[in-house]
C-alpha positions in Angstrom: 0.0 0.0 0.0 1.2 3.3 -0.7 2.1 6.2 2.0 -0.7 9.3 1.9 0.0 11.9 0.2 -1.4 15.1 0.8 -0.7 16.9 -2.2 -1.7 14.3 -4.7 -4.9 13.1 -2.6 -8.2 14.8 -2.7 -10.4 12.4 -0.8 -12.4 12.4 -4.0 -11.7 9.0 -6.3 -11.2 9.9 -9.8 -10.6 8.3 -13.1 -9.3 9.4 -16.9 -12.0 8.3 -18.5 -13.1 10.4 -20.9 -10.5 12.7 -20.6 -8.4 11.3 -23.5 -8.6 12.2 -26.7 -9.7 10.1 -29.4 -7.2 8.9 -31.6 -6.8 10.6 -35.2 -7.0 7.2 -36.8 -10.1 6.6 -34.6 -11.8 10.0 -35.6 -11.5 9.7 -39.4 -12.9 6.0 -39.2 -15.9 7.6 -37.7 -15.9 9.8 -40.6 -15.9 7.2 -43.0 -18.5 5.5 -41.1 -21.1 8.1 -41.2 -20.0 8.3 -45.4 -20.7 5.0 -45.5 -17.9 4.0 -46.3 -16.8 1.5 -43.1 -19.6 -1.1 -41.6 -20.3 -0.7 -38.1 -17.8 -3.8 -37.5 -14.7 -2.1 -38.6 -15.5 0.8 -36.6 -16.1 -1.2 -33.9 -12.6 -3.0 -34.2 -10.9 0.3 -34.5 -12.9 1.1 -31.2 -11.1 -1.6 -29.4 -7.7 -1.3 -31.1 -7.8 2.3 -29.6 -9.1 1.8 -26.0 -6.5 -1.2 -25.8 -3.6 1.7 -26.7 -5.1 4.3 -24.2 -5.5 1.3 -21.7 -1.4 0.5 -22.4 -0.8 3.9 -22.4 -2.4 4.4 -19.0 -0.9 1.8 -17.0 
């Protein structure tokens, strides 16, 4: 367990999510989704591909 720190500790339990930006790759496949040009599959692989980065990213 770590030591307390007051600086770093606001009693209030917080977490990233949603605070990271979406990926450039993962904003132009949404683009090509809504031309049609994706099926809801591939954006839904590119979906995973970038939570499992952030996820790396993050630990």
């Amino acid at each position: 367990m770590t030591d307390y720190d007051p600086r770093t500790d606001t009693g209030i339990p917080t977490e990233p999510v949603g605070s990271l930006p979406r990926p450039a790759k993962l904003q132009a496949a949404y683009a090509e989704y809504d031309e049609g040009k994706i099926s809801k599959e591939d954006l839904e692989k590119l979906q995973d591909e970038a939570c499992k980065d952030s996820i790396e990213h993050g630990e």
